[in-house]
LUMROFI-840607 format. One line per 3 residues: number of its first residue (from 1); for each residue x, y, z of C-alpha. Coordinates in nm, 4 decimals, decimal comma, padded with zeros to 6 digits, always signed. Last residue first. Layout:
N
NUM) X Y Z | ...
***
This chain:
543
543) +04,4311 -01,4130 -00,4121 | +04,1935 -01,6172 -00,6660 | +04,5041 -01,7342 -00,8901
540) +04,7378 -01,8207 -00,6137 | +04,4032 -02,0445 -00,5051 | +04,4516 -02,2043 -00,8482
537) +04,8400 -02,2564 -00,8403 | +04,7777 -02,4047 -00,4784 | +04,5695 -02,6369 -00,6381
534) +04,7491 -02,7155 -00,9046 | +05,0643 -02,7539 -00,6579 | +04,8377 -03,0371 -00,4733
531) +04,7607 -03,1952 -00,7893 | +04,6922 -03,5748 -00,6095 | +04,8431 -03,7593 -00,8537
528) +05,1935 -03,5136 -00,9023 | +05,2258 -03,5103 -00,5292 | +05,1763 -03,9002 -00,5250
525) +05,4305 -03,9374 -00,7850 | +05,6663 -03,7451 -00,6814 | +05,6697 -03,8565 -00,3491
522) +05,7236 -04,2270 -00,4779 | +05,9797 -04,0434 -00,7216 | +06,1910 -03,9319 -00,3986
519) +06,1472 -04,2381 -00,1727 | +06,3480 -04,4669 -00,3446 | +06,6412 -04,1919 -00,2917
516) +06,5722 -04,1233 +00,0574 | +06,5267 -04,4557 +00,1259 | +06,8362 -04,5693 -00,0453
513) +06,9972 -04,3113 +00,1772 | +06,8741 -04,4142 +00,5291 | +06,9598 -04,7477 +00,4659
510) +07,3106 -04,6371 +00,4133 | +07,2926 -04,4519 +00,7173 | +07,1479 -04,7751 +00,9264
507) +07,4550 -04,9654 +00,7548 | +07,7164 -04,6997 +00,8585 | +07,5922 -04,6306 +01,2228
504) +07,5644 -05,0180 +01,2613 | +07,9320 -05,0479 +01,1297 | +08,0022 -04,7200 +01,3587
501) +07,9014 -04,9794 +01,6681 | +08,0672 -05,2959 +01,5574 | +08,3491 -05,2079 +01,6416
498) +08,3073 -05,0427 +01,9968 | +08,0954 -05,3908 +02,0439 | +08,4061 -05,6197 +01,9414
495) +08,6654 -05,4382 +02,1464 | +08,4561 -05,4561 +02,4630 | +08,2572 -05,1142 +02,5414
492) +08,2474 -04,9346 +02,8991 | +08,0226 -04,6657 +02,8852 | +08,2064 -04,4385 +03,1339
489) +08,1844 -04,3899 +03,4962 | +08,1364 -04,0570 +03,6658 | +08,1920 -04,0486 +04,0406
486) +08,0821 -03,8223 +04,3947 | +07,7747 -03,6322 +04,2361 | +07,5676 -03,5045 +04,4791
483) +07,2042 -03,5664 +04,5433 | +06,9098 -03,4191 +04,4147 | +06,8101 -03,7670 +04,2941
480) +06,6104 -03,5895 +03,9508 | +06,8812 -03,3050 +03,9496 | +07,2056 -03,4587 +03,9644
477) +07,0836 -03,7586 +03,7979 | +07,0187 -03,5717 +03,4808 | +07,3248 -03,3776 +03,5314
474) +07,5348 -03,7272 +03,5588 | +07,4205 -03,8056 +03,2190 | +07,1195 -03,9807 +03,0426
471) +06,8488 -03,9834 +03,2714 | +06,4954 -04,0506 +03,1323 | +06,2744 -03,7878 +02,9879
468) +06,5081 -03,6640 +02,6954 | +06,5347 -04,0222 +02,5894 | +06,1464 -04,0107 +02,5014
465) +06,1860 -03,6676 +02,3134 | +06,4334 -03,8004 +02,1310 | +06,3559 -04,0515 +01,8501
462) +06,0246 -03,8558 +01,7883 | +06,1316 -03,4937 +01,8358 | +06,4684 -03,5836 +01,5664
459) +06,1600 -03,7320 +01,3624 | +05,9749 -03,3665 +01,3895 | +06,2829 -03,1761 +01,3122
456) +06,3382 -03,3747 +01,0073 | +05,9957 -03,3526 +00,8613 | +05,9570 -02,9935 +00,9285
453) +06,2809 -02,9847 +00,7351 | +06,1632 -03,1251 +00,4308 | +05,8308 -02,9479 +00,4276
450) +06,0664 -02,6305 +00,4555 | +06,3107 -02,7195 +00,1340 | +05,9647 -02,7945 -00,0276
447) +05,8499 -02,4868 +00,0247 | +06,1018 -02,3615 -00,1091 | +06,0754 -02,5580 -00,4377
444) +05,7379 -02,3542 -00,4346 | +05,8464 -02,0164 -00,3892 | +06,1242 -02,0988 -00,6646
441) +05,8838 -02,2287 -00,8918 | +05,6062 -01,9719 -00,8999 | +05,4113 -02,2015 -01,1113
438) +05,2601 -01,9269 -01,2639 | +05,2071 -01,5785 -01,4070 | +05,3739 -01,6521 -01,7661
435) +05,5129 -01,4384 -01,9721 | +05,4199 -01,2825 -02,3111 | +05,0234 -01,2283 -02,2147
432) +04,8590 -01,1612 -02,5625 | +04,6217 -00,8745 -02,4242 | +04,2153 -00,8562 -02,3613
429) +04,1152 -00,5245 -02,5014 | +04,1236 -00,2744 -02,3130 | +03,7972 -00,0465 -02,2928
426) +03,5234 -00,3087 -02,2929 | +03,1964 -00,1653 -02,2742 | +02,9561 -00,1366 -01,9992
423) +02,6047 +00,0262 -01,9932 | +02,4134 +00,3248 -01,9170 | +02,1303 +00,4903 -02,1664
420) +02,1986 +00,6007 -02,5005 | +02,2346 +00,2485 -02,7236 | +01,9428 +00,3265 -02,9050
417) +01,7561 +00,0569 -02,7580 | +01,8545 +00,1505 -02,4737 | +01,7635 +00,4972 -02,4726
414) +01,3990 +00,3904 -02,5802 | +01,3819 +00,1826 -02,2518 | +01,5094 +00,4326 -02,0022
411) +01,2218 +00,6902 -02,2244 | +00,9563 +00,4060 -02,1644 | +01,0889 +00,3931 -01,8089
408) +01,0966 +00,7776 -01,7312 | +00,7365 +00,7873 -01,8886 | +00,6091 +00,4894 -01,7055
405) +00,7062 +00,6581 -01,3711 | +00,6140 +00,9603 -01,4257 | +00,2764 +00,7995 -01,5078
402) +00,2959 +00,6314 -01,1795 | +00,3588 +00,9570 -01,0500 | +00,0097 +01,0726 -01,1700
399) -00,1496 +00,7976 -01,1013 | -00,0541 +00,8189 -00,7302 | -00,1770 +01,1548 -00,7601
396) -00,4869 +01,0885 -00,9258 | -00,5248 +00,7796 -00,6055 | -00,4739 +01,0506 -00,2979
393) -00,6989 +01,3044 -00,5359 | -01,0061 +01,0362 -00,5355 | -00,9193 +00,9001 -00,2292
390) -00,9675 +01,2685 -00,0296 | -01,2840 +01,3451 -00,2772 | -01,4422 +01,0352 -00,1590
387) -01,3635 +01,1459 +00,2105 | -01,4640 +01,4846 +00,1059 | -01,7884 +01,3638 -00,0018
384) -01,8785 +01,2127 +00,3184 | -01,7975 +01,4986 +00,5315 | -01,9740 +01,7507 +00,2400
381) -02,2916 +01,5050 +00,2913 | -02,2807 +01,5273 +00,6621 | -02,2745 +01,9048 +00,6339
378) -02,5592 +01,9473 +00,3930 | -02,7505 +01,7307 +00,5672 | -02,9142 +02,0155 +00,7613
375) -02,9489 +02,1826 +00,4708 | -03,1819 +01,9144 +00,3018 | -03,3760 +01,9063 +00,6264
372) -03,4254 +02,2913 +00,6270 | -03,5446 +02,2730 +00,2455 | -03,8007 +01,9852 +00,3204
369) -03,9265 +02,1719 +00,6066 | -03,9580 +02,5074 +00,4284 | -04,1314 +02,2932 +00,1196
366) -04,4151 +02,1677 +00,3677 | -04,4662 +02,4806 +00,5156 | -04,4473 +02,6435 +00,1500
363) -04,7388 +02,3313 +00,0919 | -04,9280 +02,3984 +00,3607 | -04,9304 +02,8403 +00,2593
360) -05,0466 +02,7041 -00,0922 | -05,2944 +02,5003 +00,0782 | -05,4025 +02,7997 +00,3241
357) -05,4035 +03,0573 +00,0739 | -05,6591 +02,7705 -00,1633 | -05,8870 +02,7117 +00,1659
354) -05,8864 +03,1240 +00,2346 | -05,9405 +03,1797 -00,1407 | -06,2460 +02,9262 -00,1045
351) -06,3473 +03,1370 +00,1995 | -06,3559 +03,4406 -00,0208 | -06,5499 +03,2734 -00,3003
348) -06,8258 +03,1688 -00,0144 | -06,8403 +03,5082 +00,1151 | -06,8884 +03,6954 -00,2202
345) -07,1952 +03,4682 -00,2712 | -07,3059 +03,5171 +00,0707 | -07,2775 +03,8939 +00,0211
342) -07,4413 +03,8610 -00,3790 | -07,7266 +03,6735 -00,2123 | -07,7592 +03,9419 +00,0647
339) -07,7880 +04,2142 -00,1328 | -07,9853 +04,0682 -00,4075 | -08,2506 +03,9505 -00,1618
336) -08,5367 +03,7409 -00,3235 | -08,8725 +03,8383 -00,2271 | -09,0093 +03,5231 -00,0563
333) -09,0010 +03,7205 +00,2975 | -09,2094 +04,0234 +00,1237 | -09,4839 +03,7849 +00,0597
330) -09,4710 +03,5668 +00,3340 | -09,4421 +03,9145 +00,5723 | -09,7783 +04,0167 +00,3815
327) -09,9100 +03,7152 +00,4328 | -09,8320 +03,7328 +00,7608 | -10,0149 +04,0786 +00,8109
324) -10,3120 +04,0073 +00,6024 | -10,3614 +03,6778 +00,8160 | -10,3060 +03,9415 +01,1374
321) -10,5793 +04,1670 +01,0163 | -10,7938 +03,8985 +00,9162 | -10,7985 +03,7553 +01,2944
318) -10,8444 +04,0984 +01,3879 | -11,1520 +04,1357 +01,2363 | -11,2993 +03,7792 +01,2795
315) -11,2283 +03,7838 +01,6504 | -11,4650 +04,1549 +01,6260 | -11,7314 +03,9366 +01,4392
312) -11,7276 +03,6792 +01,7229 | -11,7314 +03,8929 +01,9833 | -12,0502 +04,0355 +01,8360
309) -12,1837 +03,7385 +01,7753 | -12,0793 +03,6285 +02,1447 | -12,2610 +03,9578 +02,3025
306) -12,5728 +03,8525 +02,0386 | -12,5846 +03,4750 +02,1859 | -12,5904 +03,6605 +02,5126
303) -12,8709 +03,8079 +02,4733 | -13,0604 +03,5298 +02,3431 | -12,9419 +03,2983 +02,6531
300) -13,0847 +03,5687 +02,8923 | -13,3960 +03,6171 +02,6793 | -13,4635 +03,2602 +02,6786
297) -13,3900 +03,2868 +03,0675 | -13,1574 +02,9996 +03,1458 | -12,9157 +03,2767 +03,3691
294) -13,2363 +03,3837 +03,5524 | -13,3949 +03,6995 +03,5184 | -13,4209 +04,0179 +03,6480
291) -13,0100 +04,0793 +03,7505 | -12,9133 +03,8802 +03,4840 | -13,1216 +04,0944 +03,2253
288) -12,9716 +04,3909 +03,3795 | -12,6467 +04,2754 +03,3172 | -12,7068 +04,1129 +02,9709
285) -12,8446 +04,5009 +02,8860 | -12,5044 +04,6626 +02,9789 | -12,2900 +04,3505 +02,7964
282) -12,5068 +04,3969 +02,4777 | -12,4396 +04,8067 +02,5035 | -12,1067 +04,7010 +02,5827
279) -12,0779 +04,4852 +02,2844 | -12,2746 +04,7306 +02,0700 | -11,9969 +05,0156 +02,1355
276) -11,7121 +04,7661 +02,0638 | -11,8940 +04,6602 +01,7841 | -11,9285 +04,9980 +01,6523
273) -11,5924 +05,1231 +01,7557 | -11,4604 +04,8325 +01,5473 | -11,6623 +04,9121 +01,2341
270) -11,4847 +05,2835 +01,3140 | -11,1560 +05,1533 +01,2228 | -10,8895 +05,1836 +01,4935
267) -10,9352 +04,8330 +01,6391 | -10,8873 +04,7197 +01,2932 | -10,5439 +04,7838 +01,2656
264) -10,4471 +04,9655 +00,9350 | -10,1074 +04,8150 +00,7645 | -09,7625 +04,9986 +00,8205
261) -09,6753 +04,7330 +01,0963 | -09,6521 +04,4495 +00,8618 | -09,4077 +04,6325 +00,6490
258) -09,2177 +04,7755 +00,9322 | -09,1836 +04,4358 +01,0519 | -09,0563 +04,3317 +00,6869
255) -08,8503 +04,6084 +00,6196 | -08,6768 +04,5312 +01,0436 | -08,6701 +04,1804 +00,8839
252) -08,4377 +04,2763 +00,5500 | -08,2596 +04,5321 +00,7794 | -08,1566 +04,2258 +01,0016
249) -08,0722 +04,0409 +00,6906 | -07,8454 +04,2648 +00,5517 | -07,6608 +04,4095 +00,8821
246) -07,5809 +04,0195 +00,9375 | -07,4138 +04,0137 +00,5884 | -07,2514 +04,3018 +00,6071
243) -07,0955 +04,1406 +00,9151 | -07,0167 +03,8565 +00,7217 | -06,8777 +04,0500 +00,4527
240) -06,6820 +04,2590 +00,6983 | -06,5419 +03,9003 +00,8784 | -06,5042 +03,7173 +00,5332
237) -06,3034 +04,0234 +00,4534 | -06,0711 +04,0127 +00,7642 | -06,0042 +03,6439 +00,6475
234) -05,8965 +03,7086 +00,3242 | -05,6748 +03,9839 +00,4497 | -05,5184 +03,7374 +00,7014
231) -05,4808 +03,4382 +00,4439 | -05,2970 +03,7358 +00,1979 | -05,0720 +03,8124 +00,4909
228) -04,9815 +03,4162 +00,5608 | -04,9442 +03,4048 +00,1718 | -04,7121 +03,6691 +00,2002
225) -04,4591 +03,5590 +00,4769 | -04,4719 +03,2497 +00,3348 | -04,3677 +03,3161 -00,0085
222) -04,0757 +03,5713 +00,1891 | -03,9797 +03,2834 +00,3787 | -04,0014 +03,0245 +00,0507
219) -03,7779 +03,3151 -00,0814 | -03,4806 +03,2756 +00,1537 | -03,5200 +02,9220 +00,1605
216) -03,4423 +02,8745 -00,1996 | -03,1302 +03,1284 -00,1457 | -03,0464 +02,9074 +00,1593
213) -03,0985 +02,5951 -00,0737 | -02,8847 +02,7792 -00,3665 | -02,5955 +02,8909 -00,1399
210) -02,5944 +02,4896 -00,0136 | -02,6224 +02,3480 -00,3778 | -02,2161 +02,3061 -00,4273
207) -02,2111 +02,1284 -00,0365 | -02,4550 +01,9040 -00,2266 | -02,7956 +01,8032 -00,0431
204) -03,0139 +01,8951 -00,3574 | -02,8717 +01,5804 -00,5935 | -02,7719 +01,3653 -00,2855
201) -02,8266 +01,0003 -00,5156 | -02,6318 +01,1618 -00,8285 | -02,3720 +01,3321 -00,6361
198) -02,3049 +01,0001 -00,4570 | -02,3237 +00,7872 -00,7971 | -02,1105 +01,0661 -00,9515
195) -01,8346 +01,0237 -00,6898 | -01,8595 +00,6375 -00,6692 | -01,8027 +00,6585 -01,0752
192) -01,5117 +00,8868 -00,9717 | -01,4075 +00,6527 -00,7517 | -01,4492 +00,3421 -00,9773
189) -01,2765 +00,5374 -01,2273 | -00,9275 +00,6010 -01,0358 | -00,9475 +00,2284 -00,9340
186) -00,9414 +00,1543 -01,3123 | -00,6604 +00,4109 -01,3728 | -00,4747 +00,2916 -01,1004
183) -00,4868 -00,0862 -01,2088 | -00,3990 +00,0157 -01,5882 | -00,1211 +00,2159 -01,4078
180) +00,0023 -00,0582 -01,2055 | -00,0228 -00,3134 -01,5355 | +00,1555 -00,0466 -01,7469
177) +00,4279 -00,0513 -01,4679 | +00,4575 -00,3750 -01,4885 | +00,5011 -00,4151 -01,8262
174) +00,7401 -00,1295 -01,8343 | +00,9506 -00,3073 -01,5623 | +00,9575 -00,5869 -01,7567
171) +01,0703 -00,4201 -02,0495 | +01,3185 -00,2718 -01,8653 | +01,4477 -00,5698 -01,7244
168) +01,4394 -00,7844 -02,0425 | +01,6525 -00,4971 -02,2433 | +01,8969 -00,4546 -01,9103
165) +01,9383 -00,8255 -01,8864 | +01,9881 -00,8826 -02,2174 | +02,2660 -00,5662 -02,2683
162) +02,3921 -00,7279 -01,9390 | +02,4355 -01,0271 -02,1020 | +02,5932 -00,9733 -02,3919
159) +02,8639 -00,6820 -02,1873 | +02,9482 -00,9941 -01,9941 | +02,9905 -01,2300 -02,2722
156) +03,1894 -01,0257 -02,4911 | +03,4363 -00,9983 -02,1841 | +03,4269 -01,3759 -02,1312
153) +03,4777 -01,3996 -02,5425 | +03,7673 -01,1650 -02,5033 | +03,9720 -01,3527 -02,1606
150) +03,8923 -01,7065 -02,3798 | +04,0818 -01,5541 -02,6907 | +04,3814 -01,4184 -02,4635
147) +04,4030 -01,7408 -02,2508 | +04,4202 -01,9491 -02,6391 | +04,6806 -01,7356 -02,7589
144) +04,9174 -01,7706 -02,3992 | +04,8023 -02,1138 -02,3378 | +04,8492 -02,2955 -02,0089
141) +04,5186 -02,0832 -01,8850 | +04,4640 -01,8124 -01,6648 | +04,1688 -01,5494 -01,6982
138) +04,0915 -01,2323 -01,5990 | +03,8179 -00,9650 -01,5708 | +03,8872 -00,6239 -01,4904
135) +03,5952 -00,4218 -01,3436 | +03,5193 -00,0537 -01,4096 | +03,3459 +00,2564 -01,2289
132) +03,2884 +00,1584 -00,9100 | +03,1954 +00,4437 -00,6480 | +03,4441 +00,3871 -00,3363
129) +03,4833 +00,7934 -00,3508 | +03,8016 +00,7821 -00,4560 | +03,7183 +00,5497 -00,7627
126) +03,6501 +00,2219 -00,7591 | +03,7404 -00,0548 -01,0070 | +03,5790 -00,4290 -00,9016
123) +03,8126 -00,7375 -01,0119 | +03,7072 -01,0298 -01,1805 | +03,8841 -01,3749 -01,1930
120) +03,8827 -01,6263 -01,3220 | +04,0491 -01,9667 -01,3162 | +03,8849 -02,0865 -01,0179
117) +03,5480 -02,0707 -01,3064 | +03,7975 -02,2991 -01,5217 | +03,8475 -02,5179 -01,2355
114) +03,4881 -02,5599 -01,1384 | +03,4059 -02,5694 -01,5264 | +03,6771 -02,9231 -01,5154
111) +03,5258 -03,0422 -01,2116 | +03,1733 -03,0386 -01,3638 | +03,2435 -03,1988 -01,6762
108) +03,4031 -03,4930 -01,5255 | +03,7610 -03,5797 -01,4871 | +03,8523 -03,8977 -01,6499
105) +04,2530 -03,8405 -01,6983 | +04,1983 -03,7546 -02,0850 | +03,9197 -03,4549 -01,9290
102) +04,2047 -03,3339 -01,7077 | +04,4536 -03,3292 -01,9622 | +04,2087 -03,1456 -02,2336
99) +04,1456 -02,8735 -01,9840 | +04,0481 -02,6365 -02,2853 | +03,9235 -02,7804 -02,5935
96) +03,8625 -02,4480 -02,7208 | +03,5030 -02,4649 -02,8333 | +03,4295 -02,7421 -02,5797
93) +03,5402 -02,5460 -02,2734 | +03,3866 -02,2296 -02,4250 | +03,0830 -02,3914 -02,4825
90) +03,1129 -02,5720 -02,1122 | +03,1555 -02,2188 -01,9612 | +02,8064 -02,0131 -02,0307
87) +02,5653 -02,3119 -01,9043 | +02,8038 -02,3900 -01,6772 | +02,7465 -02,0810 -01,4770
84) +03,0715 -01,7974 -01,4756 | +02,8773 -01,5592 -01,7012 | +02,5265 -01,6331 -01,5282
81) +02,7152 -01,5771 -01,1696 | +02,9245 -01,2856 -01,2884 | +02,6187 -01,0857 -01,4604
78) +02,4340 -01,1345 -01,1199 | +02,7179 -00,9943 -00,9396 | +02,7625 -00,6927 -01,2140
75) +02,4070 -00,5979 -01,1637 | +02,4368 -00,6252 -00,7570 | +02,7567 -00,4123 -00,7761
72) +02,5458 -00,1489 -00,9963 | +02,2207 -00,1402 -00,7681 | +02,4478 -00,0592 -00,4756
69) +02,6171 +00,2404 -00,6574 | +02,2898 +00,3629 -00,7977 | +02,2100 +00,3347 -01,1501
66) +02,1258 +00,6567 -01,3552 | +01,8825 +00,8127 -01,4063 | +01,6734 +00,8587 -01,7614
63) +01,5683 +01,2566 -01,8306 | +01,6795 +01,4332 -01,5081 | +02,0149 +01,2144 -01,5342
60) +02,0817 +01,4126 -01,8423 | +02,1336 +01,2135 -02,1888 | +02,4478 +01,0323 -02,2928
57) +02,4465 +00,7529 -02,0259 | +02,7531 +00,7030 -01,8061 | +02,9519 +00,3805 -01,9566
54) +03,1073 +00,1603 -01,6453 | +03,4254 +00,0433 -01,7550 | +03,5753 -00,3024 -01,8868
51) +03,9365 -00,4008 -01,8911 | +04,0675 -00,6783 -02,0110 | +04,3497 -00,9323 -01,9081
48) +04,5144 -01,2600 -01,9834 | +04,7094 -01,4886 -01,7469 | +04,9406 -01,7329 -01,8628
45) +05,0526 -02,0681 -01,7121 | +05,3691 -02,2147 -01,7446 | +05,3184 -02,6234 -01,7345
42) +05,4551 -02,7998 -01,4349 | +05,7251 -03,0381 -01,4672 | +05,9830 -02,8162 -01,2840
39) +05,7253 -02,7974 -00,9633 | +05,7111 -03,1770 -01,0265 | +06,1333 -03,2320 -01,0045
36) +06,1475 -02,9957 -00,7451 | +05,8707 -03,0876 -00,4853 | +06,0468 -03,4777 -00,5271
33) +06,3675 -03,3266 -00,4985 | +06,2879 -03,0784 -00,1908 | +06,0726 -03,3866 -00,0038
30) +06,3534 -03,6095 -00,0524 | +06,6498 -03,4170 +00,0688 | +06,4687 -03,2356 +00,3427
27) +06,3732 -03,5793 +00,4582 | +06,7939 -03,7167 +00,4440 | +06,9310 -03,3873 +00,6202
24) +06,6800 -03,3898 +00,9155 | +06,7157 -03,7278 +01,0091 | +07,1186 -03,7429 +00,8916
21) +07,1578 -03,4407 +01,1629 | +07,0576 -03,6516 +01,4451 | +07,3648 -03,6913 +01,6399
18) +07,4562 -03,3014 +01,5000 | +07,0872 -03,1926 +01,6322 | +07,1392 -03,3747 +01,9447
15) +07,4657 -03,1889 +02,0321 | +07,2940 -02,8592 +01,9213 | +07,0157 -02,9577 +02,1919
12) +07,2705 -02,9682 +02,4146 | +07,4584 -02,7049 +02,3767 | +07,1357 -02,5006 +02,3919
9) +07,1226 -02,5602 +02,7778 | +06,8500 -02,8133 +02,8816 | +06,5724 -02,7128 +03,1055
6) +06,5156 -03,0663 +03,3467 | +06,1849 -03,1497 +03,4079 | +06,0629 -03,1040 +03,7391
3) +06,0491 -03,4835 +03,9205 | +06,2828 -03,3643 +04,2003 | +06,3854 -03,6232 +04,4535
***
C-alpha cells in the first residue's frame, strides 16, 4: 500500500474549481462591492506643492563660508522636526479647521497632527554631485484652496525658522566664542605675567644677559689680573723698604759704635802710664817686702793698701771711660732717626695698600664666582624660559585663530542680519492643485476584486483539501491499495435522493446569495470604521 500523496492532473483541479465555483464567485462578489461602494465614497484628495532652494550667500566664501553638505541635511532635518512638531501643526489645524471629520468622530488632538504630519511630505533636491540644493515640501488635504494655503504657511514656516535658528545659532556661537577668547586672553596674561615674574626673579641669569655676564667677566679678569700685579708691586716695596729699613738701623748702630769708639781710652793717657808704672813699682817693693817680712807685717799690709789704691784709681779710670761711652751711646741712641721713621712710616702705608689690594682683589674673587655661577645657570634658565616661551606662543596662536574665528562669525552674523549670508527661500510658490492625487479608485476596487478571490480560493482549500486526502475514485484506490482495478460501481441514488439532491444544491446556493448580499454593507461598514483605505491613502502619500 502506498501512502504518497497522490499528484492530481489539472483536470481535476479545474473539475473542483467548476464544483466550487459559487465559493469563489459569491466572496469576490462581496468583498469587490463592499471595497467599491467605500472606495466611491471617499473624498478626492489634493496635493499642493512648493519649491524651496538653497540660497548661496552674496559675499565670497573666503569672507563668510558656506555650509557643508552634511551640515545642510542636518539643518533642514532639525527644521522638519520643529516644523512638523505639534507645537507648529495644531495652529494650523485650528486656523483651518482641518480634519474636522475626525475631530466630530472623537479623535484626539494627537491623532489628528499624526495624520496631518503623514500628510507631508518633503523631498531633498540634489544635484549631480549628490549636493542638495532645494527641497519640495507637500501637502495633501480634501481641499484643493485650503491644501494650497496650508502647503504656503508650511513653506513660510520653514524659511521662519531657519532664519531663527540661524540668528540664535550665530549668536550663540559668537557668545561662545567671545567666552573662548576672553578665556584665551586671560590664560595668555597669566603666562606672560609668569614670564615677567621669571624674568623678574632671574634678573642677571637671562639667556638676553649671557653676552653681558661674559663681557662682565671679561673685565673682572682683567680687574684681577691688575690688582694681583698691583698686590705684587706693593709687596716688592715693603721688601726694599724693609730692607732699607734694616740697612738704616744697622748704620744707625755701626754711628753709634763708631761713636763710642772715637772717645780717648784711658789706658793710653799718660795718668795711666803713671799708675801703671807706680803699680809695678808698688808690686816690685810688695815682693821684696814679702820676701823680708811676713804677710801681717804693718809694712806688708801698708804696701799693699797703696798697690789696691792704685788699682783702685786705675778701676776708677776705666770705669768712667765706659760710663762716658754708654752715655754717649744713650745719647746718640735717643736721637730720633728721620730715616728710619719716614721708612717704617712708608712701610706701614704700603702694607695698608697691600690689605686694601687684597680686599679689592677678595671681592673681584668674590664677584668672578658670583658671575661664573650666574652663567652656569644661564642654560637651565633659557630651558625653563623656553618652555614658558613655548606656551606662551602655542596659546597667542590659539588666540590668534580664535580671533579668526570671532571675526568670520561676527562678519557670518552681520551678513545675516543683512540678509547676505546663506539661506532658503521659496522659489515656487505653492500651486492651486486642479485634480486630485487620491483615492486611486480603480487600484483599489482591484484590490478588492483580489481580496475577493483570495477568499474564494482559500474556502474551495477548506472544503477540499480534507476530501483530497481520502479516496474518492478508482485512481485514488488504484494508487493507495496498489492493486488493480477489476470494477467501477456507481453512486447508486433512489429516485427521492437524486431529487432531492439539486434542491439542496439550490437552497444552499440561495443561502449563499443572501449572504453575499447581507454581507456586502456589513463589510462596508467595518472597512469604512476601521479607515483601512485612509490608511493606505496616507502611506500612498509617504511613498
Amino acid at each position: 500500500m502506498s501512502v504518497d500523496f497522490r499528484q492530481r492532473r489539472p483536470s481535476e483541479y479545474l473539475k473542483i474549481l467548476r464544483r466550487r465555483k459559487w465559493l469563489i464567485i459569491l466572496p469576490t462578489i462581496a468583498i469587490a462591492t463592499a471595497v467599491a461602494w467605500v472606495v466611491i465614497k471617499l473624498p478626492d484628495v489634493y496635493q499642493s506643492t512648493t519649491l524651496i532652494v538653497v540660497k548661496p550667500s552674496t559675499l565670497p566664501t573666503s569672507v563668510v563660508p558656506s555650509s557643508a553638505e552634511d551640515n545642510l541635511t542636518r539643518q533642514l532635518a532639525s527644521i522638519s522636526q520643529v516644523v512638523t512638531s505639534r507645537s507648529s501643526l495644531e495652529p494650523l489645524v485650528e486656523k483651518y479647521d482641518l480634519y474636522k471629520i475626525e475631530r466630530m468622530r472623537g479623535e484626539p488632538m494627537e491623532s489628528v497632527v499624526d495624520m496631518m504630519r503623514d500628510n507631508i511630505k518633503v523631498n531633498l533636491n540634489t544635484s549631480r554631485n549628490d549636493i542638495t540644493n532645494g527641497f519640495d515640501i507637500s501637502f495633501r488635504y480634501r481641499d484643493p484652496k485650503t491644501t494650497q494655503a496650508v502647503t504656503a504657511e508650511l513653506a513660510g514656516k520653514y524659511i521662519s525658522v531657519q532664519t531663527q535658528n540661524t540668528v540664535v545659532s550665530t549668536a550663540s556661537a559668537r557668545q561662545f566664542m567671545t567666552n573662548q577668547v576672553n578665556q584665551a586672553r586671560a590664560s595668555l596674561a597669566e603666562v606672560d605675567k609668569q614670564i615677567l615674574d621669571f624674568k623678574s626673579q632671574h634678573v642677571g641669569e637671562l639667556p638676553s644677559e649671557a653676552e653681558g655676564l661674559f663681557n662682565q667677566l671679561s673685565g673682572l679678569r682683567e680687574e684681577q689680573k691688575a690688582l694681583i700685579s698691583e698686590v705684587g708691586r706693593l709687596q716688592d716695596r715693603r721688601a726694599a723698604l724693609m730692607t732699607q729699613l734694616t740697612t738704616i738701623k744697622e748704620a744707625n748702630s755701626v754711628a753709634i759704635e763708631d761713636a763710642a769708639t772715637s772717645m780717648t781710652d784711658p789706658k793710653t793717657t799718660p795718668g795711666w802710664a803713671q799708675l801703671v808704672s807706680r803699680k809695678a813699682a808698688l808690686q816690685g817693693e810688695l815682693t821684696r817686702m814679702k820676701q823680708e817680712l811676713r804677710d801681717k807685717h804693718p809694712d806688708v799690709i801698708a804696701k799693699q793698701k797703696e798697690i789696691d789704691q792704685v788699682q783702685e784709681s786705675m778701676d776708677q779710670m776705666e770705669a768712667g771711660w765706659k760710663q762716658q761711652i754708654a752715655d754717649k751711646q744713650k745719647s746718640l741712641g735717643r736721637r730720633p732717626d728721620i730715616a728710619a721713621k719716614n721708612t717704617e712710616q712708608e712701610i706701614k702705608l704700603t702694607e695698608g695698600e697691600i690689605k686694601r689690594q687684597q680686599g679689592l682683589l677678595a671681592k673681584n674673587e668674590q664677584g668672578i664666582e658670583e658671575i661664573i655661577a650666574r652663567i652656569n645657570k644661564v642654560p637651565g634658565v633659557e630651558v625653563a624660559l623656553s618652555a614658558i616661551e613655548r606656551d606662551y606662543q602655542t596659546r597667542k596662536a590659539a588666540l590668534d585663530d580664535l580671533l579668526v574665528q570671532e571675526q568670520k562669525i561676527a562678519l557670518n552674523a552681520e551678513a545675516t542680519s543683512q540678509q547676505q549670508g546663506e539661506g532658503i527661500e521659496v522659489v515656487d510658490a505653492a500651486n492651486l492643485p486642479s485634480k486630485p492625487v487620491a483615492p486611486k479608485r480603480f487600484m483599489l476596487s482591484s484590490l478588492g476584486i483580489a481580496a475577493g478571490l483570495g477568499l474564494g480560493f482559500l474556502l474551495v482549500i477548506l472544503f477540499e483539501g480534507p476530501r483530497l486526502l481520502t479516496i474518492q475514485n478508482s485512481d485514488d484506490a488504484r494508487h493507495y491499495t496498489g492493486l488493480p482495478v477489476l470494477l467501477v460501481v456507481p453512486e447508486l441514488l433512489t429516485p427521492q435522493e437524486a431529487r432531492a439532491i439539486p434542491r439542496r444544491r439550490r437552497l444552499i446556493l440561495v443561502a449563499g446569495v443572501v449572504a453575499t448580499v447581507v454581507s456586502i454593507p456589513a463589510l462596508a461598514l467595518a472597512l469604512k470604521l476601521t479607515h483601512v483605505f485612509e490608511f493606505l491613502m496616507q502611506n500612498s502619500g509617504k511613498g
